[in-house]
C-alpha positions as CSV (number, residue, x, y, z in Angstrom):
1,X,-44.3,33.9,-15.1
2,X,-43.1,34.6,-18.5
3,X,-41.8,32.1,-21.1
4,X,-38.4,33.4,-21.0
5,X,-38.3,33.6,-16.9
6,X,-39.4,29.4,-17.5
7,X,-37.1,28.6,-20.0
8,X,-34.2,30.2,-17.6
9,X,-35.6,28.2,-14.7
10,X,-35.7,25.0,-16.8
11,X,-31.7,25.3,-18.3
12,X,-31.1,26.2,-14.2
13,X,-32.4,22.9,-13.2
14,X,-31.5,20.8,-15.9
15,X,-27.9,22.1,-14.9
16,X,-28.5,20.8,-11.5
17,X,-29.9,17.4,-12.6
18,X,-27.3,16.8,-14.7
19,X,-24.5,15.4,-12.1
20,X,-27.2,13.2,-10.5
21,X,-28.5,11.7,-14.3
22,X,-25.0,11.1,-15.3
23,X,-23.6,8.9,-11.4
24,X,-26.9,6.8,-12.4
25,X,-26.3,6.3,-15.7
26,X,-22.5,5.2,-15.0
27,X,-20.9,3.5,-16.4
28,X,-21.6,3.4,-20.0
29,X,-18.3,3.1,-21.6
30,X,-15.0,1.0,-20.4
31,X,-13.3,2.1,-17.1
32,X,-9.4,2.5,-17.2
33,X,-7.7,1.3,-13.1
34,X,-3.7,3.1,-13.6
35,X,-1.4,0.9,-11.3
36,X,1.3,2.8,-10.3
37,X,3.7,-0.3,-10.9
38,X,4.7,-2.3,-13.6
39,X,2.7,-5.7,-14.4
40,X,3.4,-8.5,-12.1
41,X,4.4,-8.6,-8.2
42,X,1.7,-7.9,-5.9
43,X,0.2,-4.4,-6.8
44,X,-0.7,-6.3,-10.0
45,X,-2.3,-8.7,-8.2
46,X,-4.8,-6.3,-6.4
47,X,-5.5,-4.5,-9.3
48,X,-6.7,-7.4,-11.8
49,X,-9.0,-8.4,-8.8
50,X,-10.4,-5.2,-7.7
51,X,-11.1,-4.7,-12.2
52,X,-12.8,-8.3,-12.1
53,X,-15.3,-7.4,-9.2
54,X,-15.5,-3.6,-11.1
55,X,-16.2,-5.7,-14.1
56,X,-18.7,-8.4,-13.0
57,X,-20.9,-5.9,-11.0
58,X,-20.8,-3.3,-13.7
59,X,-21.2,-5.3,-16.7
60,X,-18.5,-3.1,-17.6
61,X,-15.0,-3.6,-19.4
62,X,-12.1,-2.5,-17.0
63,X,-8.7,-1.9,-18.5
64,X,-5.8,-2.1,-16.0
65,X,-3.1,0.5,-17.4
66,X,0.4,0.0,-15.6
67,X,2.0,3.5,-15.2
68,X,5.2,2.7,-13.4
69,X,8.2,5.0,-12.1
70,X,9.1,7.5,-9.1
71,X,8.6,4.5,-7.0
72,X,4.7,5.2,-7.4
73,X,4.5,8.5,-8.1
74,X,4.1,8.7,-11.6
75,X,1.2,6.6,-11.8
76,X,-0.4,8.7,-8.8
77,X,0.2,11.8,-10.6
78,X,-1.3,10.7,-13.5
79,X,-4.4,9.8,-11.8
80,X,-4.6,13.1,-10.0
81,X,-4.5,14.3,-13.2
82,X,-7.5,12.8,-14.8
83,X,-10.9,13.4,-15.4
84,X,-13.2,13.4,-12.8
85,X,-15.8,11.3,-14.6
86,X,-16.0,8.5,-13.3
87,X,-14.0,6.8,-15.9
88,X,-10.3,6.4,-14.7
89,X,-9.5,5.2,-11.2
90,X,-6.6,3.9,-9.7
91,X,-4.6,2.0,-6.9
92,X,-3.8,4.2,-4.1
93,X,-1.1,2.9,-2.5
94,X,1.0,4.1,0.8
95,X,3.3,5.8,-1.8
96,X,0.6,8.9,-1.1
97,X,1.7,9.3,2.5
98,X,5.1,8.7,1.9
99,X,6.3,10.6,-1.3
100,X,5.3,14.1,-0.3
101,X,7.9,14.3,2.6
102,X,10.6,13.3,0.2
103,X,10.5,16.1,-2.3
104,X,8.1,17.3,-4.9
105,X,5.7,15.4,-5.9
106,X,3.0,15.6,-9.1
107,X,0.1,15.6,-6.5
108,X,-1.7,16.8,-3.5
109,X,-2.4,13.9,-1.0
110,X,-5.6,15.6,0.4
111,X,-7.0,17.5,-2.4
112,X,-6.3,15.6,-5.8
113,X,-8.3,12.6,-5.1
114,X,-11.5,10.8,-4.2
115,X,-10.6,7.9,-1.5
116,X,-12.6,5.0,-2.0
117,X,-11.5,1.9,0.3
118,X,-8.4,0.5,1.3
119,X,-8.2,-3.3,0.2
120,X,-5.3,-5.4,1.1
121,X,-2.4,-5.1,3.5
122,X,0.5,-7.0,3.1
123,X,2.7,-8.6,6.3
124,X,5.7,-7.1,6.2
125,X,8.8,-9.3,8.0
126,X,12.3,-9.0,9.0
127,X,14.8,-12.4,8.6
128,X,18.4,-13.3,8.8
129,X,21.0,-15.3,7.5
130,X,21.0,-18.8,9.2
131,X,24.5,-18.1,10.9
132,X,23.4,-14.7,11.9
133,X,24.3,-14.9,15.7
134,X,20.6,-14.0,16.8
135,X,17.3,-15.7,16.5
136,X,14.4,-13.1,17.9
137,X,13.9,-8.8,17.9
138,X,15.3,-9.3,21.2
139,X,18.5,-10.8,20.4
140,X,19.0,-9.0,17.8
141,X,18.8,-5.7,19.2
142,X,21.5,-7.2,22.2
143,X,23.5,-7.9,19.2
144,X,23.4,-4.4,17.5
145,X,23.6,-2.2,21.1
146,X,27.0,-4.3,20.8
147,X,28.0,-4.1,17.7
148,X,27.0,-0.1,16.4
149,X,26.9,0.4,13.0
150,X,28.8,-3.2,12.4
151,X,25.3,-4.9,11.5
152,X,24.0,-4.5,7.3
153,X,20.5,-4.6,6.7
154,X,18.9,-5.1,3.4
155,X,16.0,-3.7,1.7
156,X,14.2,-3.3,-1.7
157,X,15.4,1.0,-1.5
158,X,15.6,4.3,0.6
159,X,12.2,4.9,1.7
160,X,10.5,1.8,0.9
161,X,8.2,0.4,3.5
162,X,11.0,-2.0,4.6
163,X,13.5,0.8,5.0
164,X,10.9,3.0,7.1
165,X,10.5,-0.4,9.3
166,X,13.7,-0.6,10.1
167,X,14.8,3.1,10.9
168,X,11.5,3.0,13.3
169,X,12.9,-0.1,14.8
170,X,16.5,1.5,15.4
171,X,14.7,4.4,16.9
172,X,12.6,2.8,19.4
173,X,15.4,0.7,20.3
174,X,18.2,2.6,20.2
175,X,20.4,0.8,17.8
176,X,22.8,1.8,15.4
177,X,22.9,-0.5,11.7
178,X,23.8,-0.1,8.5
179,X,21.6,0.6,5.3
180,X,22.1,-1.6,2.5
181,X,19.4,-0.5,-0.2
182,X,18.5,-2.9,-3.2
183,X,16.7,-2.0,-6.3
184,X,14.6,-4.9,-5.8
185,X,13.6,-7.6,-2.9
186,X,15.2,-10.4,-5.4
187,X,19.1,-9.5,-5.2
188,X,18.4,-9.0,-1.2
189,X,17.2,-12.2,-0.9
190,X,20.5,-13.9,-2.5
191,X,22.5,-11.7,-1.0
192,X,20.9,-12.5,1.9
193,X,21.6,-15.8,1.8
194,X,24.7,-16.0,0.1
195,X,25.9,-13.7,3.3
196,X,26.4,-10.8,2.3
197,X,23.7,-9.3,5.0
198,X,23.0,-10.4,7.6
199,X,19.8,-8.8,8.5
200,X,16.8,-8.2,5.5
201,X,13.4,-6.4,5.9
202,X,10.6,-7.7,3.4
203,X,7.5,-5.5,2.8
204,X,5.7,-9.3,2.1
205,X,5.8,-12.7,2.7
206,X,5.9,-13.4,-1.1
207,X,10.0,-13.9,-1.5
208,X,10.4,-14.7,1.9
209,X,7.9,-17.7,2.5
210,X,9.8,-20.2,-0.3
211,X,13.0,-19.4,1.4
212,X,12.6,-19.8,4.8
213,X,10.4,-23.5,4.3
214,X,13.5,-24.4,2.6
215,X,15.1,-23.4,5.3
216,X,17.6,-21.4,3.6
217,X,17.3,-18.5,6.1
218,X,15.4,-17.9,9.6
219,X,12.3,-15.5,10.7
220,X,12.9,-13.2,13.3
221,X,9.3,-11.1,13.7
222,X,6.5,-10.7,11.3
223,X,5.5,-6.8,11.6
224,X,1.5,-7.2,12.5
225,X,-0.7,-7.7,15.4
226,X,-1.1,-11.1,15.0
227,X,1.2,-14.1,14.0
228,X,0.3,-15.5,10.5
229,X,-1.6,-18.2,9.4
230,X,1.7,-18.9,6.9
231,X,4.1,-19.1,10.0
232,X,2.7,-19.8,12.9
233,X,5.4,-20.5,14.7
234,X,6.9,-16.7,13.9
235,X,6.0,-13.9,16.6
236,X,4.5,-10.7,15.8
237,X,6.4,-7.4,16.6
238,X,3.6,-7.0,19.4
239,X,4.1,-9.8,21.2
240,X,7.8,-9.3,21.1
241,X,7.4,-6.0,23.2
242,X,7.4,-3.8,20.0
243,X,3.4,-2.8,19.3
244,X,4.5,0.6,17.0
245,X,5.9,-1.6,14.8
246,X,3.2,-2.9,13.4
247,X,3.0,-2.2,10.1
248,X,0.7,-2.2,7.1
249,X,1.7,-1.4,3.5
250,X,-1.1,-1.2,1.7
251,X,-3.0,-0.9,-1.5
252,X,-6.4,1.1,-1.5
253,X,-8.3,2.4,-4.7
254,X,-9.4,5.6,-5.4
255,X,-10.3,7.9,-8.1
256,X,-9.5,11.9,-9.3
257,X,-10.7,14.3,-6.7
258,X,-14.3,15.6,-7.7
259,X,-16.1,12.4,-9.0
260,X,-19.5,12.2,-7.6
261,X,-20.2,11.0,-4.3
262,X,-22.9,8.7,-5.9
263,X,-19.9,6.7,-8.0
264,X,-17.9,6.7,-5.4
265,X,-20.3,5.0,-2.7
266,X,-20.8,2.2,-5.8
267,X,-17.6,1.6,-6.0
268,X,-17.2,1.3,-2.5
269,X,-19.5,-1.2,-2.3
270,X,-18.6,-3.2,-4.5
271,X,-15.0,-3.7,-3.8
272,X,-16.0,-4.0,-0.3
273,X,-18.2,-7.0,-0.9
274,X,-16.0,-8.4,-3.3
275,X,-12.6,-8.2,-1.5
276,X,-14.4,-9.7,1.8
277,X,-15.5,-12.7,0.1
278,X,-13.9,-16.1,1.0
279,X,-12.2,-16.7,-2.3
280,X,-10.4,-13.2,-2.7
281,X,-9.5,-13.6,0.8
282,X,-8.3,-17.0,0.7
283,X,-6.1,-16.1,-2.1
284,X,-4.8,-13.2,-0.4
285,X,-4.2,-14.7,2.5
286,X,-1.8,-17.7,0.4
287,X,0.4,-14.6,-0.3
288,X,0.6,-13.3,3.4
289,X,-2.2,-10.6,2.8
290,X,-4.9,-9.8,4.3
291,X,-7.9,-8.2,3.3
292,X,-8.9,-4.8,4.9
293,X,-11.6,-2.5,3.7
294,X,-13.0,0.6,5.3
295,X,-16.5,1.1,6.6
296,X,-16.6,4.1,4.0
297,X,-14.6,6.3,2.0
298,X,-14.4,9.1,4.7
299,X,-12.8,6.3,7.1
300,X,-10.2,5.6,4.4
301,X,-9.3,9.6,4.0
302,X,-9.3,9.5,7.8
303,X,-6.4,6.3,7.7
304,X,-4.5,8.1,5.0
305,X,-4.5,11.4,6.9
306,X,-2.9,8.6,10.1
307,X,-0.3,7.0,7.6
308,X,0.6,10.4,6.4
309,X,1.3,12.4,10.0
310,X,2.8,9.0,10.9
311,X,5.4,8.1,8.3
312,X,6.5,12.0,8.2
313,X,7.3,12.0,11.8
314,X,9.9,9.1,11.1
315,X,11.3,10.6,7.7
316,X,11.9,13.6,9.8
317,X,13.5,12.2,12.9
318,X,15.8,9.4,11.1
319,X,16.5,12.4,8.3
320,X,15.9,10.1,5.6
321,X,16.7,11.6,1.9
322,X,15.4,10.4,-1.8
323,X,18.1,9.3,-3.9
């Protein structure tokens, strides 16, 4: 073999090593995790956890850059966008299976990112006024088959994971109501109980919870499998003869399509064994979370492929439109 044939070979493998020496030597510098929200509220609250796990495992400073706007899709844009290095990662939220059957959007669901594990799911619930003339999903529905298009339902904005809720609740059951979109849970919630609405949909216990143990307005259904630890006395929308609504909005992480698989299975990891210990998910679980990783990043692509096929299927049928 001559020198020049060896020195070829040598570049050739070097070229091929390089990936594999560069996913072991990660990370060497700071880590930026883009939240597609502003500071505060929930998101914020997953992200600062999943950065201190990142962080303490890693030995690694995490920054946690807020990117807010487009309900979401800036921020997911912007990640899309990034380098795939291993550097920048970001919340994935259900604003990826959502946004694209809206309009355009700055990304490709399928092919701009890596998937790494979904983390937390929040318990979304539907309540009423206290002199709203109906106490379960039951009597509600009785109420609204008589009353067409007479009942106003709240919720934090067209297309929000409360607003899907309830247009997949009127189309299993048949009923007619009225959309009353909010630019925020907050001004629901008073108008809620100043009267104004009768009906509200929550995407989380988090404004709900203070309320109703004040008593200041009634539970109808918590949309889950299972009741919640928080209200126990609350039915799920599966024991009250309604199992497709349950629903999960939910916060995963994941990074730039193209990072190596290596990174990604340490990342996976640990976050999974950092979210599934008892103190993240006792705190969680004081908001009305619940923490729920996947056995592997291909099993979190698979669940985003579900929520995306799903969630298009109602945007279609109800004809929901961005504002």
């Amino acid at each position: 073999m001559t020198p020049h044939l060896k020195n070829l070979l040598k570049c050739a493998l070097s070229c091929l090593l390089l990936p594999m020496c560069l996913a072991q030597e990660w990370p060497t510098r700071p880590i930026k995790l883009i939240v597609p929200f502003p500071a505060g509220g929930p998101t914020d609250l997953v992200a600062r956890e999943a950065a201190n796990i990142i962080r303490e495992d890693f030995k690694q400073a995490v920054v946690v850059d807020n990117k807010p706007g487009g309900n979401g899709v800036i921020g997911h844009g912007v990640l899309a966008k990034s380098p795939p290095d291993g550097y920048t990662l970001g919340l994935v939220l259900i604003t990826v299976a959502v946004a694209p059957h809206l309009g355009a959007v700055p990304f490709d669901t399928f092919k701009d990112f890596s998937p790494i594990t979904n983390l937390i799911a929040m318990t979304p619930i539907v309540v009423a006024n206290n002199q709203a003339p109906f106490n379960t999903l039951s009597e509600l529905i009785a109420y609204a088959k008589a009353n067409p298009n007479k009942l106003s339902f709240g919720t934090p904005g067209v297309a929000t994971m409360p607003h899907l809720a309830a247009e997949l609740l009127q189309l299993q059951s048949g009923i007619k109501m009225t959309h009353i979109p909010y630019k925020g849970a907050t001004q629901q919630m008073q108008d809620l109980m100043a009267g104004v609405t009768l009906l509200d949909f929550q995407s989380s216990l988090v404004l709900a919870l203070p309320q109703l143990k004040a008593e200041k307005i009634k539970a109808l259904a918590v949309f889950s499998e299972k009741r919640t630890a928080q209200l126990p006395l609350i039915p799920s929308a599966k024991e009250s003869g309604f199992s497709d609504l349950t629903i999960a909005p939910w916060f995963g992480i994941g990074a730039p399509a193209g990072v190596s698989s290596d990174i990604i299975q340490k990342l996976h990891s640990s976050l999974v064994k950092g979210f599934n210990s008892h103190d993240v998910q006792e705190r969680f679980a004081n908001i009305g979370a619940s923490v729920q990783t996947n056995k592997s990043p291909q099993e979190f692509n698979q669940y985003i492929k579900s929520e995306f096929d799903r969630w298009g299927k109602v945007i279609k049928t109800a004809d929901i439109k961005s504002e």
